[in-house]
N, C-alpha and C positions, 0 to 999 in steps of 0.2 A: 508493421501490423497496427490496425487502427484499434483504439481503446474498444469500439463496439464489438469486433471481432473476438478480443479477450473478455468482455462481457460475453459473448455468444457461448465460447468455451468453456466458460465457468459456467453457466446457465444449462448446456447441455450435461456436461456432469453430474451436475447440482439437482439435476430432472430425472435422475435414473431411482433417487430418493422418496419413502413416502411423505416425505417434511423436508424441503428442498432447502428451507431455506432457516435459519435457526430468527428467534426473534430479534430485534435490533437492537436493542440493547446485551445483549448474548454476542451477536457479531463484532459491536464495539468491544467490551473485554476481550473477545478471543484480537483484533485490531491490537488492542495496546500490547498483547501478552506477546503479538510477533513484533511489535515495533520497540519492546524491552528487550526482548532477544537482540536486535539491528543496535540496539543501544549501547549493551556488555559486549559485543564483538567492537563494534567498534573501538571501545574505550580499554578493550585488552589490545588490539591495534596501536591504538595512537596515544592513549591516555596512560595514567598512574598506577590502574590499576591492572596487572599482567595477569596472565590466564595459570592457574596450578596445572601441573606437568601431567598431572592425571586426564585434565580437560581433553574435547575432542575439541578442534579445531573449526569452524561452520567460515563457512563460504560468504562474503556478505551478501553476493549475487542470488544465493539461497534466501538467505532473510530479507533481501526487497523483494523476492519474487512470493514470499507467505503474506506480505504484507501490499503488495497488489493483487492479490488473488481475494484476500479478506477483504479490501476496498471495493471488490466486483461483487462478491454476496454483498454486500451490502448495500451496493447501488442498485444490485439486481430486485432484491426483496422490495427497494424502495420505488422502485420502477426509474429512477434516474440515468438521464444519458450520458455516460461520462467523456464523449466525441464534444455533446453540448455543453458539458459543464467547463471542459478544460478551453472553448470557447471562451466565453466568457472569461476564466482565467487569465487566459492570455491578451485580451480586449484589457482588460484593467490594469495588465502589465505597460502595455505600449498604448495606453492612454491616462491613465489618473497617475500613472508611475513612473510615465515616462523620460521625468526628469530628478527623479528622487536619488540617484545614485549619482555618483563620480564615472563618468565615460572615459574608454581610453581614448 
């Protein structure tokens, strides 16, 4: 599925609302507030800190998917194409980058 597609999906969603789209600064907080969720699962995962036995247990598949869904309102609002952006992304990878690391 192409990133436009998942902008489309969130867009349509996001359209059934009288305020489709919250302001950009409002979608960054809600942004970081899914990406501190992805943060504590993880680190009750693999890190020091273990989850209390009362805890429910979250998916991480669940928390990158709130955390690409908030990346779409917010490319959406912004009119950004993220097909183009991740472009460019990867243009900078396998050109300005493309010696930066240790190859196998």
């Amino acid at each position: 599925m192409s990133l436009k597609k998942i902008q489309t999906d969130v867009d349509e969603w996001a359209q059934q609302f009288k305020l489709p789209y919250w302001q950009p600064h409002e979608i960054m907080v809600r942004l970081m507030e899914e990406t501190g969720e992805l943060a504590r699962e993880v680190n009750h995962r693999w890190g020091p800190k273990k989850k209390k036995s009362v805890e429910e247990k979250k998916e991480l598949e669940d928390e990158v998917g709130n955390i690409i869904f908030t990346l779409c309102c917010l490319a959406n609002s912004q009119k950004i194409d993220l097909d183009e952006a991740w472009k460019r992304v990867m243009d900078k990878c396998y050109g300005r980058d493309k010696d930066r690391y240790e190859k196998k």
